[in-house]
N, C-alpha and C positions, 0 to 999 in steps of 0.2 A: 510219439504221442503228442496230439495237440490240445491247448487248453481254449478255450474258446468263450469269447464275451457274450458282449449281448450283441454283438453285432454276427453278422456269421462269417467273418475271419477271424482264425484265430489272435490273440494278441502275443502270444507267445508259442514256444512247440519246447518239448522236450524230446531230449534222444539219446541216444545209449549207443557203444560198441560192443557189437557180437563179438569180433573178434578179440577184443582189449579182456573183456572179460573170460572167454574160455581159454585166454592163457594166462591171465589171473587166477582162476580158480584149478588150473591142473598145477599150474605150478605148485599152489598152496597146497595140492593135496600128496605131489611129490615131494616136498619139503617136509611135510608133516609127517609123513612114513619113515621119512630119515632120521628126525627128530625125536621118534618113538622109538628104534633103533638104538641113537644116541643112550635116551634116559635109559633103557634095558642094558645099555653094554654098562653105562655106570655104574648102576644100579646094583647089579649082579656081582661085579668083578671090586665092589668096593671094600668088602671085608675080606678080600682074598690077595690083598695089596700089604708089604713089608710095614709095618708100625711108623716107622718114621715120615710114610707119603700117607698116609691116612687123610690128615686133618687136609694138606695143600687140597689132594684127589677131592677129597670133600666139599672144598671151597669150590674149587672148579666146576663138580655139577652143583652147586647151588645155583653158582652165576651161571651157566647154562641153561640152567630152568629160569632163572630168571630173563633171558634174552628169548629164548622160546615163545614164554609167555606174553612180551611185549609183545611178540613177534605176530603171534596168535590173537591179540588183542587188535592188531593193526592191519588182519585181514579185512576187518570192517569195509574199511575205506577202499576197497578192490572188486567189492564183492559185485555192488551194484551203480558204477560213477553215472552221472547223466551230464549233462550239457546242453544250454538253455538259450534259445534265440529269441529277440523282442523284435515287436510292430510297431514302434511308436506311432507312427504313421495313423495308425486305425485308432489311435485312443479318442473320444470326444471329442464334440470342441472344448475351447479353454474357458469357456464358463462355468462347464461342470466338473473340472478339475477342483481335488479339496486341494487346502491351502498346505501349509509344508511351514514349521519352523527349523531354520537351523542351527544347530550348536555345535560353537569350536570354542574350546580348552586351551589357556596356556597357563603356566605360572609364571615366568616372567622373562624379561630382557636378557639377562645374561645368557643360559644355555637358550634360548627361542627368540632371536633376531625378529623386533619389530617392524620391521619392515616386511622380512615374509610372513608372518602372519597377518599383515593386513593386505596383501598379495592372496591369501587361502579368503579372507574376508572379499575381498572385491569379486573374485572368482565366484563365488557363492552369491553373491547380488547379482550375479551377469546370468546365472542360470536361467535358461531355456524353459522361462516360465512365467507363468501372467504375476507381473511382479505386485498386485495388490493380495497376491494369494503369498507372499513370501515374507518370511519374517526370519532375520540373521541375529542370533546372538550372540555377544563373544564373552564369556567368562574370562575373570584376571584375577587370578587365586591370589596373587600377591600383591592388587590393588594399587598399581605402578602408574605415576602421575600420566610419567610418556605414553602407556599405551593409552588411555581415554584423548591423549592429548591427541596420536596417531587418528584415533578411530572417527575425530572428529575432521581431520585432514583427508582422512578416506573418504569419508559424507560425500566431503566436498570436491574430490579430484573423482567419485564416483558419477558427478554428475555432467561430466564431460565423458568418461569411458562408459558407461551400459551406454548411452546414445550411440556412441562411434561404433559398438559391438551390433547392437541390433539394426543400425542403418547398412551396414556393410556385410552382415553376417558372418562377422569373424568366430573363428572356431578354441580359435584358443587363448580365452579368457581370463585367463594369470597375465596382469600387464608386463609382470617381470621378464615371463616365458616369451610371452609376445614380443618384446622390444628385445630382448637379447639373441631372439632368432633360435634358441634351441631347441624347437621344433618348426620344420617344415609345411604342415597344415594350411597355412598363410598362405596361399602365395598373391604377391601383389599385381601380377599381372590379367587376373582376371577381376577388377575393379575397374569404375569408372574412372575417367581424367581428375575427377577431384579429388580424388579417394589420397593421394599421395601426398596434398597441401592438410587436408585434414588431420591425415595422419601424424606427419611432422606437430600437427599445433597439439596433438593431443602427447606425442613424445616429450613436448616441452613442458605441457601440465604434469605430465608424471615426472619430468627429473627435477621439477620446482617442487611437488609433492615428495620428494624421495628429501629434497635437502632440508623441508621444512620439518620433518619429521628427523633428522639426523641431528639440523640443529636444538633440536626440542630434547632429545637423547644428550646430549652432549651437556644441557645449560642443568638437566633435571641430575647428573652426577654431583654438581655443587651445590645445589637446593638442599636443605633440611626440611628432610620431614617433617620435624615437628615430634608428636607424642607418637605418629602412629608406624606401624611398620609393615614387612609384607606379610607376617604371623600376630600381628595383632593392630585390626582396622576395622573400623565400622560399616555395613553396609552401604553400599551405594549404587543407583542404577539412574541410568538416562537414556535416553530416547534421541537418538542421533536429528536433528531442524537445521534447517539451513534456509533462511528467507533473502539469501544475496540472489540478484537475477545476473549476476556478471560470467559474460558468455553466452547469456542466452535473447533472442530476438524477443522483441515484445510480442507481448499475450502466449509467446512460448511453455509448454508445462514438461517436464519430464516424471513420467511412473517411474519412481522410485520404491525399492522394498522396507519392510520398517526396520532400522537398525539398532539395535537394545546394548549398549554396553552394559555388565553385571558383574558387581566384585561382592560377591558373598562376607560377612560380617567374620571375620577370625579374632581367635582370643588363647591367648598361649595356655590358658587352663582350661581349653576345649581342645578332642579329638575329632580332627575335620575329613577322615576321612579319604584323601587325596582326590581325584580324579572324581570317583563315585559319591563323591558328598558334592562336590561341585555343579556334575549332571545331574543331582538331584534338585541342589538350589533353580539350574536351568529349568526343568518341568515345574516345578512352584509356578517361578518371578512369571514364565512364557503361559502360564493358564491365566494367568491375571491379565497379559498383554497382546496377547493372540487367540492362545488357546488353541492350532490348528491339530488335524486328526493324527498329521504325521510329523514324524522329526529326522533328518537327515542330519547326522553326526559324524563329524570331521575332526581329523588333529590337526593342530596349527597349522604344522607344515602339509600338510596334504591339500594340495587345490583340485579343483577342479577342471581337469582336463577337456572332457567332452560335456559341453552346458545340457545336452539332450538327459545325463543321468537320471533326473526326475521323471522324467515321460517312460523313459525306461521302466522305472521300478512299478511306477502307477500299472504299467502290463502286466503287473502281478495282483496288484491291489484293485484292479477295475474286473479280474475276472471271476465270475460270480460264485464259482465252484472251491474256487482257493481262499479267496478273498477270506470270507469270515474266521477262519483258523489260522492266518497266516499273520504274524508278529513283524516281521522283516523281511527284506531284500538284501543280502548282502552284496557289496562289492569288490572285487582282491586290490592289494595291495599293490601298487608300480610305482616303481623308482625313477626320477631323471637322475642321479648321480651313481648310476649301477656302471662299474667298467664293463669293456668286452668277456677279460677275464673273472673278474667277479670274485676273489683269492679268500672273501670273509663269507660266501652266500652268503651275501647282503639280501638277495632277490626275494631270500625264503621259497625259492623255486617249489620243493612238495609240498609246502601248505595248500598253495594256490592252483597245482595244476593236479595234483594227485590227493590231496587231502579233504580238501573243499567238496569238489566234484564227486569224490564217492560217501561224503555224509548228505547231498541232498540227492543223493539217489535213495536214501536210509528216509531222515523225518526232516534235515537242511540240515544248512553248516552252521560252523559256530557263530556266535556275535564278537567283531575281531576288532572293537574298540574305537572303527573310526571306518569310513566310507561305505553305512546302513541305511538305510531309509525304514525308521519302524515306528509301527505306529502306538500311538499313546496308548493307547487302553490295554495295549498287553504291559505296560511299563507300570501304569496307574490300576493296575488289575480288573477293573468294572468300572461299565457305565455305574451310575446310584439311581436307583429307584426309589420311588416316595412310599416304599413302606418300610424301607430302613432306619433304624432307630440312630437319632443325631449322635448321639452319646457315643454308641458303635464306631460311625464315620469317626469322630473327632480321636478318640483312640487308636484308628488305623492311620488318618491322613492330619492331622493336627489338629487345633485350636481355631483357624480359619473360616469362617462362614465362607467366605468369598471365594478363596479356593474349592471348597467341597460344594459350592453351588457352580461350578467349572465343570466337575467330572457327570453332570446330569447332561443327560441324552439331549435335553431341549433349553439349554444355555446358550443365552444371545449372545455369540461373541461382543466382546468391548471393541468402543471407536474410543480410540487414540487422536483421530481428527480433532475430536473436540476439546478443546482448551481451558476447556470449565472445572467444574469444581470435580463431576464425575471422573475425569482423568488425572485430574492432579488424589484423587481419593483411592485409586487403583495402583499408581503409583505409590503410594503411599505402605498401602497394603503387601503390595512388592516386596518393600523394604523388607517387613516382617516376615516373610517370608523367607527372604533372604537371612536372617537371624540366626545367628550359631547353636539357639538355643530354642529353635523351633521345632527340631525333630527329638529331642527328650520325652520318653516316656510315649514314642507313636511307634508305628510300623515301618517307617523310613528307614531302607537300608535290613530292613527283615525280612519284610513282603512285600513292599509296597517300591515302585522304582530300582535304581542297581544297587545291586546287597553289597553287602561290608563285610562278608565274611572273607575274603582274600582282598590280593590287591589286582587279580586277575580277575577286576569286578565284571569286563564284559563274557569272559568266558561263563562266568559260575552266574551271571544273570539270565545267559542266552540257555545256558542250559537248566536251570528250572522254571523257565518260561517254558520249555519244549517239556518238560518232564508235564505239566499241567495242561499239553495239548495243543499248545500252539505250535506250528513250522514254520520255518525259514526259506528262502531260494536262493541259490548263487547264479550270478549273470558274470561271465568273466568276457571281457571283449573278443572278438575274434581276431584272426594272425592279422587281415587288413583294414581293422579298424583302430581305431587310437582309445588307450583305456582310460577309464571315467574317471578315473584319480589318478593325481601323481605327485609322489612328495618327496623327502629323504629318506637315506637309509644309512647305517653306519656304516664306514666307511674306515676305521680304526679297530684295533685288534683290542684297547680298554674301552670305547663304547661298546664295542661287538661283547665285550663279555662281561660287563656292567648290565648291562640291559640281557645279558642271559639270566646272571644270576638273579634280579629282577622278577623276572621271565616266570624261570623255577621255584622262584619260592610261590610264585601267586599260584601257578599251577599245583603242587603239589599240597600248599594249602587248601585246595578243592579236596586231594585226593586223601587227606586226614581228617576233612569236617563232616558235619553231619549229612552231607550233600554227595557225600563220594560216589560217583558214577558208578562205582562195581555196586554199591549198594542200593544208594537213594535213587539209581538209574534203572536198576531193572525190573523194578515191580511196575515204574509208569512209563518208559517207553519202551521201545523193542529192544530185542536183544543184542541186534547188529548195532543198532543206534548208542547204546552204552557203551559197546566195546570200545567205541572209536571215541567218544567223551575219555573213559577209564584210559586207554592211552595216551590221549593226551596228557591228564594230568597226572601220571606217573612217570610218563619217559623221562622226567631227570632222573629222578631215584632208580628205575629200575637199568638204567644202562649206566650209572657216574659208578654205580656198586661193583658190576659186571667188568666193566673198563679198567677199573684201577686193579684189580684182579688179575686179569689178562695182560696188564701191562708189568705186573710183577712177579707172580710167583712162578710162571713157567720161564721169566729167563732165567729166576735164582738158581732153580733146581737143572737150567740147562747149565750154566757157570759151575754146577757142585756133579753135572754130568748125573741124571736123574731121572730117567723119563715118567710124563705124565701121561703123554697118549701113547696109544698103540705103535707097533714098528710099521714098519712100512711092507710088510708083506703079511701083516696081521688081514684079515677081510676088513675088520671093523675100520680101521684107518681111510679106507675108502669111503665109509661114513662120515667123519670128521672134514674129510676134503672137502666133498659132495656138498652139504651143508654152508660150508665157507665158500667154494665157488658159485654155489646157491644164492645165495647170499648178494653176493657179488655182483653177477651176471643181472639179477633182477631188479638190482638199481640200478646199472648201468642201461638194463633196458629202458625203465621209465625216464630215464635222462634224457637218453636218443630219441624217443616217441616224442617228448613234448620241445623237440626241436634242439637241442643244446648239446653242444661240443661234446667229445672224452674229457677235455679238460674238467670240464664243470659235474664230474663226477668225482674225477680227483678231487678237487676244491672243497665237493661236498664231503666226501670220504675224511677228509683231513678233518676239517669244522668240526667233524661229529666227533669225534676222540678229540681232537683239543676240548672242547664244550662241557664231554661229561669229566672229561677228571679236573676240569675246575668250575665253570660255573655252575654246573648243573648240580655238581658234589655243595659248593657252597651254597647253593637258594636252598637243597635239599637239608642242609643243616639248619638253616635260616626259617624256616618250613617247620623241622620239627623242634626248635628250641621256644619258638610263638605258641606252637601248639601245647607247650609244659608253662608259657606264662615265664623261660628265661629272658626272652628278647620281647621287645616292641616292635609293632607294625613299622617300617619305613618304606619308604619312595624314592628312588633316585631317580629325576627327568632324567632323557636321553639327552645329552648335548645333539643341539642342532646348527652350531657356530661352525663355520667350515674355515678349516688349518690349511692353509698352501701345503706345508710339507708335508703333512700327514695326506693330503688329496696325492702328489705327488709320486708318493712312494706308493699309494695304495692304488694309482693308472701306471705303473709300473711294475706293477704285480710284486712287488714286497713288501714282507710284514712290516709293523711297524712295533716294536716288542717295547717303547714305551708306555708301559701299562705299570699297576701294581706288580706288585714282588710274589703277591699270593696267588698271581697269574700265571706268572713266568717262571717263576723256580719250578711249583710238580710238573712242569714240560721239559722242563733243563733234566731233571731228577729222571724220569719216566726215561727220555733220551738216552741219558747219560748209564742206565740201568741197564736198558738192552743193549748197547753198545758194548759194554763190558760182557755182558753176557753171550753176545754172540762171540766175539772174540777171543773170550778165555771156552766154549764151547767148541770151535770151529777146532782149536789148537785142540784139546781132550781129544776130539777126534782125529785129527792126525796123528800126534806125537802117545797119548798114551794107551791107544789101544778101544775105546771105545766106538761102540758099535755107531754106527753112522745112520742105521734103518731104525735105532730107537729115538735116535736125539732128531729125526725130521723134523716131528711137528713144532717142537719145540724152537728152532732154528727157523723154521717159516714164517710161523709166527711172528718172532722179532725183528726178521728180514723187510716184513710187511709192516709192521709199524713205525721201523727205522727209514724204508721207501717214502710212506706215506707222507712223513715226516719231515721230510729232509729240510726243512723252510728254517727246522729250529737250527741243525747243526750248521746250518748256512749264515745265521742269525748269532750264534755263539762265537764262530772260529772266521768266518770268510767273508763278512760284511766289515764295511769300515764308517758308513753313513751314523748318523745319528738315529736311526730306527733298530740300530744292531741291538743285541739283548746285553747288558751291562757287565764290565767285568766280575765285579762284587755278585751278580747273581749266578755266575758261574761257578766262584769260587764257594758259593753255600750250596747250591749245588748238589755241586761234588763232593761236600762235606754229607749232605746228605744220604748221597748214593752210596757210598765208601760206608757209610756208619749202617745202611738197611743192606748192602751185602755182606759184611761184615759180622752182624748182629745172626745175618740168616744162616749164612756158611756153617756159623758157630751153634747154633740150635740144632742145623740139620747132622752137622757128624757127630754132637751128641745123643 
């Protein structure tokens, strides 16, 4: 399918696999036969089962239905994938390109290394685009002296690097990326003779840039703040100027983009929010100083890989047919510190190759918090018309004249050029804007901008923008291009599962609020299209329940010699397999299709069962304790500080089990359970007589978890590094395994 501009090439095409798909959907329809089978053999034979397996039997097909149902939920994303090529080539010229502001988020120095954030910042200035149409913001939730100090150090070493980038055509525009050489894109041999004196002298401004900013870090740890701090400071915003000419030849100019540093006003007897209060302050302060149609949104550490991004997206937004419905362009996720082996999918490999691609075959994919291009008005819900009553506006979008005279269709953008009173008056305005105490009593965070209701504000935004009509597109690069972002990824086994639990609770807070996809999803968009929302924000809950189930009561009852499933010459057992090989076989397929080892099925295989019996169980608890009013909303940043050791052992491909204890013990525990269980089962089988063809499944089962697994008992007994899992956690343990067979043994022979 091609979409086509106003020009008659198209600017874009989309396309589809025939073949991807009819073994998608026979699969699904074999699987699902099996399935129905399963529930029927449960179902039936469940009150025909001895009193004592009643209640286990019972549990077993709960979490069976409940994995089913994920399962069924997650056909969505199979049903219809597409895949999307751009022209940038054909777009316009750059006059009639609209303008583009950007916003990147941090909260502060410690976990998010100022230096690479202002590395994601210059990256974003160097973008492949007419820089009077560019405006860069960077939010500093924690209003950190060093970053404005950085930001103003960037101005300044920017106006040696966008030159050197557009004179030469350099492609990869992260100076860091560039001078450290860890991409290839560069190469210097097809440059002129001068290109290599240049180069060096712009090497030099950046390592004089990197130490001016380290010293600035360094002298700002002994400073006192004073009254204010990073949860209670007053607002503040500046407009990055620099009138030095040093370096540059007389009557020289360079276009530069406008650079906005923005620390929103905090107050420790205000709730700010996190992330989403912040990108909210961002469309405020940016309508007062810009104002442009679109906004591309970045995490700190995410830069910009390919500068063309923009001209990209615009091939969605310049085509006339999509255009007016269309909220966003997404873009996926790539990692530069992803190993070969990858032992934590760090990569998130099915979100982006299998997930993405079959919800914008549906109405588009989700909004995934950072590398979007989308435009204002679906953020700000409507243009304003002049027979709105002012009162109305002020109730949805604040107290602001200025601002609400922004969102009108025929609003002169503001010049910032001018130094008069009108710019020091919009600045001003800014400020209040910026106010902790501005959005009280409006529509901010309800209707209006990203909502509040989770912490997973870009999921539960992008998806009641879609619920109201608007769509999305995914452009993912192709195998021999280089992708449009690239940032970090975790890289440890407690970031990896900090940022789960995280993860899961904002998720599953969608799937208990008023908003819940099974619900508030399918009266307003399709069917297919909920399905795949509702799975998202339930797979903690619905697999942490399932898992920890499967990971226990069929080895108790194998240890107590028990069977739960069929024997092995039963028919039905052939059911049981078939579904598990099922299972199996069609992740391992989607693995191999989008290019990636057996290993990295393993890897993913593992992750998934480490994930749900701890983070995803813990956000799911975190989830619904907010939802009764026991717990408060919290935020944990990702650490983005990179540990030698911890990089080390994890290009090494070993865990690194320094994490929490609430980590590591239910995996020592879970381990330590089926181990026993196979063992004193394998013996029942030998030495007393028990039948071999009942206790299979039961024994496969734990065989496959114990396989799956093997990183932990390698990590308990056979490691000696300092990434090993602790003796003390071993020994609780065991204490806890010993007291849940113990406890069980003794329940079941009574």
């Amino acid at each position: 399918m091609a979409c086509s501009s106003s020009t008659s090439l198209p600017l874009h095409i989309c396309h589809g696999n025939k073949l991807t798909m009819i073994i998608n959907r026979s699969h699904a329809v074999l699987h699902s036969i099996a399935i129905s089978f399963l529930i029927y053999y449960r179902a039936f034979f469940l009150f025909h089962q001895p009193t004592p397996i009643i209640i286990p039997w019972l549990l077993l097909f709960i979490s069976e239905l409940l994995l089913s149902f994920i399962w069924f939920l997650g056909r969505a994303y199979i049903w219809r994938p597409v895949y999307r090529t751009v022209f940038p080539e054909r777009l316009p010229n750059d006059d009639k390109l609209p303008a583009i502001d950007v916003f990147i988020c941090t909260t502060g120095p410690d976990k998010e290394p100022t230096i690479g954030v202002m590395n994601t910042l210059l990256s974003a200035m160097a973008l492949d685009y007419p820089p009077d149409k560019l405006h860069v913001y960077l939010s500093d939730d924690g209003g950190y002296a060093i970053t404005l100090h950085a930001m103003r150090e960037s101005w300044s070493f920017a106006r040696w690097w966008l030159p050197f980038c557009r004179r030469f055509g350099i492609k990869t525009r992260c100076p860091e990326a560039y001078f450290s050489r860890t991409e290839n894109h560069d190469s210097d041999s097809k440059y002129p003779d001068n290109f290599m004196v240049e180069r060096e002298k712009i090497k030099e401004q950046y390592v004089l840039f990197k130490e001016r900013v380290r010293r600035a870090g360094q002298e700002s740890k002994f400073k006192d703040k004073g009254v204010y701090t990073a949860t209670d400071h007053p607002s503040c915003i500046e407009v990055m100027e620099e009138n030095s000419k040093e370096g540059l030849l007389e009557d020289q100019t360079i276009e530069m983009p406008l650079l906005v540093y923005v620390s929103r006003e905090k107050s420790t007897s205000q709730f700010h929010h996190f992330k989403a209060g912040a990108v909210n302050v961002l469309l405020r302060v940016s309508a007062m100083l810009s104002n442009s149609p679109y906004i591309l949104m970045l995490d700190c550490d995410m830069y910009c890989s390919d500068p063309t991004s923009a001209r990209q997206a615009m091939c969605f937004h310049f085509d006339p047919e999509m255009s007016p419905s269309l909220a966003f362009v997404q873009f996926p996720q790539a990692f530069r510190d992803i190993s070969e082996n990858d032992i934590y999918d760090s990569e998130v490999r099915s979100a982006y190759t299998i997930l993405w691609p079959g919800l914008d075959g549906l109405k588009g994919p989700v909004l995934s918090g950072t590398n979007f291009y989308i435009k204002r008005e679906a953020l700000c819900c409507h243009s304003i018309k002049k027979d709105i009553d002012l009162r109305e506006l002020k109730d949805s979008f604040g107290p602001s004249n200025e601002f609400i005279k922004s969102l009108r269709q025929d609003y002169k953008k503001p010049n910032l050029n001018d130094n008069g009173e009108a710019s020091n008056m919009l600045l001003e305005e800014a400020k209040v804007l910026a106010s902790c105490s501005y959005e009280d009593h409006t529509k901010w965070g309800k209707e209006v901008g990203f909502l509040y209701d989770s912490v997973a504000e870009d999921f539960l935004t992008g998806f009641v923008m879609q619920c109201k009509g608007w769509i999305s597109s995914y452009v993912a690069p192709s195998s021999s291009s280089r992708p449009q972002f690239l940032g970090t990824s975790t890289t440890n086994l407690n970031d990896l599962l900090t940022q789960g639990t995280r993860w899961g609770s904002g998720l599953v807070d969608v799937a208990l609020s008023r908003f819940s996809p099974l619900f508030y999803g399918s009266s307003r968009t399709s069917f297919l299209h909920s399905m795949g929302y509702a799975e998202l924000s339930l797979f903690p809950l619905l697999y942490c329940l399932p898992l920890w189930c499967f990971a226990t009561i069929p080895p108790l009852y194998l240890l107590n010699g028990i069977p739960l499933y069929p024997e092995v010459s039963d028919p039905y057992f052939s059911i049981f397999l078939f579904i598990f090989l099922s299972s199996l076989s069609k992740h391992l397929h989607e693995v191999v299709v989008t290019g990636r080892p057996i290993s990295k099925w393993i890897n993913e295989q593992r992750i998934w069962m480490i994930k749900s019996v701890t983070c995803h169980l813990y956000g799911s608890l975190d989830a619904i304790l907010k939802k009764f009013d026991l717990r408060k909303a919290s935020f944990l940043t990702t650490n983005k500080v990179a540990d030698n050791e911890q990089i080390k052992l994890y290009r090494g491909g070993k865990f690194d089990f320094r994490t929490s204890t609430i980590f590591v013990a239910p995996l020592v525990t879970v381990m330590l359970v089926n181990l026993a269980s196979i063992v004193g089962g394998v013996y029942r089988i030998m030495f007393t007589g028990t039948d071999w063809r009942k206790m299979f499944g039961q024994v496969l089962l734990s065989f496959y978890i114990i396989v799956m697994n093997y990183v932990v008992i390698e990590g308990m007994v056979l490691r000696k590094d300092k990434g090993r899992i602790p003796l003390y956690v071993n020994v609780l343990s065991i204490v806890f395994s010993l007291i849940f067979l113990s406890l069980g043994s003794i329940i079941i022979s009574n």
